[in-house]
C-alpha positions as CSV (number, residue, x, y, z in Angstrom):
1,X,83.9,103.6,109.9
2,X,86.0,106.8,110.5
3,X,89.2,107.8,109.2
4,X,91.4,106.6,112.0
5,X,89.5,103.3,112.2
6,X,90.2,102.8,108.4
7,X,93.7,104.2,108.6
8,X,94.5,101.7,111.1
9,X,93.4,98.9,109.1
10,X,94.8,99.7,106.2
11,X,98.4,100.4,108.5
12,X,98.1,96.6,109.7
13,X,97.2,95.3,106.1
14,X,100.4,96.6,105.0
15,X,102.4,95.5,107.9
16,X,101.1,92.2,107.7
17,X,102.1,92.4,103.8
18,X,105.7,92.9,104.6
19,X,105.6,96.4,104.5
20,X,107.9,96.8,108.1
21,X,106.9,101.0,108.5
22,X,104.1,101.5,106.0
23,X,103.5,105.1,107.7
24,X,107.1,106.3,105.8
25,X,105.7,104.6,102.8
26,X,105.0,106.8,99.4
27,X,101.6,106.1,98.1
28,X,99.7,108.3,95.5
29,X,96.7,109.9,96.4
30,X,94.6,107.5,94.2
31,X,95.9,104.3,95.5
32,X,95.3,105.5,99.1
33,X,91.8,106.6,98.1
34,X,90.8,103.0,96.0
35,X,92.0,101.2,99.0
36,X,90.1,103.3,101.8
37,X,86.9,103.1,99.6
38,X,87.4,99.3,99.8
39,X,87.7,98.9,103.3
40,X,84.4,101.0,103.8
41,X,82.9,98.8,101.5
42,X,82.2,102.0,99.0
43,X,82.9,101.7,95.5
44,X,85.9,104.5,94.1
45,X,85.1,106.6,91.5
46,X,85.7,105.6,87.8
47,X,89.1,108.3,87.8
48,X,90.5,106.4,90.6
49,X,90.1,102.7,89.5
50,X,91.5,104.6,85.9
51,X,94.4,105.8,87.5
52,X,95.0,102.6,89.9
53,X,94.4,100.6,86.7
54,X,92.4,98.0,88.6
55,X,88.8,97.0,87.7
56,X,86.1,97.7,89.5
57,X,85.6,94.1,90.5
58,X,88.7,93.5,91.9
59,X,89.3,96.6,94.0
60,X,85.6,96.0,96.0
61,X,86.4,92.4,96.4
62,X,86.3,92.3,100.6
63,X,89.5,92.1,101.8
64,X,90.7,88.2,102.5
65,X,89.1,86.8,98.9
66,X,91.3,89.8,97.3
67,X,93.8,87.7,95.5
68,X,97.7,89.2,95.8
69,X,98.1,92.4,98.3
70,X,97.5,95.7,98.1
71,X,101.3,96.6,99.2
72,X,102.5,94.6,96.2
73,X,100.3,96.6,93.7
74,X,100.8,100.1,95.1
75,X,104.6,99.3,95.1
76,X,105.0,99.0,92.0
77,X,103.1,102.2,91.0
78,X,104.5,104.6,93.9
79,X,106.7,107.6,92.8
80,X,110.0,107.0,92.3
81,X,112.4,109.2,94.9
Protein backbone atom coordinates (compact mmCIF):
# COMPACT_ATOMS: atom_id res chain seq x y z
CA UNK A 1 0.00 0.00 0.00
CA UNK A 2 1.75 3.38 -0.59
CA UNK A 3 1.99 6.29 1.44
CA UNK A 4 -0.78 8.36 0.07
CA UNK A 5 -3.10 5.22 0.00
CA UNK A 6 -2.38 4.78 3.78
CA UNK A 7 -2.45 8.52 4.57
CA UNK A 8 -5.82 8.67 3.13
CA UNK A 9 -7.13 5.99 5.28
CA UNK A 10 -5.78 6.94 8.17
CA UNK A 11 -7.26 10.84 7.23
CA UNK A 12 -10.94 9.18 6.91
CA UNK A 13 -10.34 6.97 10.19
CA UNK A 14 -10.00 10.11 12.06
CA UNK A 15 -12.74 12.00 10.40
CA UNK A 16 -15.01 9.35 10.84
CA UNK A 17 -13.76 9.47 14.71
CA UNK A 18 -14.88 12.98 15.12
CA UNK A 19 -11.74 14.36 14.38
CA UNK A 20 -13.61 17.39 11.83
CA UNK A 21 -9.78 18.48 10.09
CA UNK A 22 -7.44 15.67 11.24
CA UNK A 23 -4.77 17.15 8.64
CA UNK A 24 -4.30 20.42 11.32
CA UNK A 25 -4.11 17.74 13.97
CA UNK A 26 -0.72 17.35 16.16
CA UNK A 27 0.35 13.81 16.32
CA UNK A 28 3.86 12.59 17.46
CA UNK A 29 5.89 10.93 15.20
CA UNK A 30 5.44 7.49 17.04
CA UNK A 31 1.76 7.53 17.07
CA UNK A 32 1.66 8.29 13.32
CA UNK A 33 4.21 5.56 12.64
CA UNK A 34 2.19 2.60 15.09
CA UNK A 35 -0.87 3.55 13.32
CA UNK A 36 0.52 3.48 9.56
CA UNK A 37 2.30 0.07 10.47
CA UNK A 38 -1.21 -1.15 11.38
CA UNK A 39 -2.93 -0.25 8.41
CA UNK A 40 -0.16 -2.04 6.29
CA UNK A 41 -0.66 -4.87 8.37
CA UNK A 42 3.22 -4.59 9.57
CA UNK A 43 4.00 -4.86 13.02
CA UNK A 44 5.91 -1.36 14.67
CA UNK A 45 8.93 -1.72 16.26
CA UNK A 46 9.22 -2.49 20.01
CA UNK A 47 10.41 1.68 20.60
CA UNK A 48 7.21 2.68 19.07
CA UNK A 49 4.61 0.47 20.81
CA UNK A 50 7.07 1.70 24.07
CA UNK A 51 6.56 5.10 23.43
CA UNK A 52 2.62 4.67 22.20
CA UNK A 53 2.33 2.57 25.35
CA UNK A 54 0.05 0.08 23.53
CA UNK A 55 0.83 -3.70 23.34
CA UNK A 56 1.64 -5.29 20.60
CA UNK A 57 -1.62 -7.12 20.37
CA UNK A 58 -3.76 -4.36 20.35
CA UNK A 59 -2.02 -1.95 17.94
CA UNK A 60 -2.05 -5.01 14.93
CA UNK A 61 -5.56 -5.81 15.71
CA UNK A 62 -7.17 -5.07 11.96
CA UNK A 63 -8.87 -2.07 12.07
CA UNK A 64 -12.89 -2.64 12.81
CA UNK A 65 -12.28 -5.43 15.82
CA UNK A 66 -9.79 -2.54 17.34
CA UNK A 67 -11.87 -1.71 20.37
CA UNK A 68 -12.07 2.42 21.12
CA UNK A 69 -10.30 4.68 18.25
CA UNK A 70 -7.22 5.64 17.44
CA UNK A 71 -8.17 9.58 17.58
CA UNK A 72 -9.22 9.02 21.13
CA UNK A 73 -5.76 7.52 22.18
CA UNK A 74 -3.49 9.76 20.18
CA UNK A 75 -5.42 12.75 21.77
CA UNK A 76 -4.68 12.27 24.76
CA UNK A 77 -0.95 11.84 24.20
CA UNK A 78 -0.36 14.70 21.55
CA UNK A 79 1.86 17.70 22.59
CA UNK A 80 0.36 20.19 24.34
CA UNK A 81 0.45 23.87 22.39
Amino acid sequence: MSINALMATLVAELTADEIPTPLAERFTLAHVWADLARLAGETPPASVLALVGESLDTICEPLPQRPGSYAEHALQFAPAD
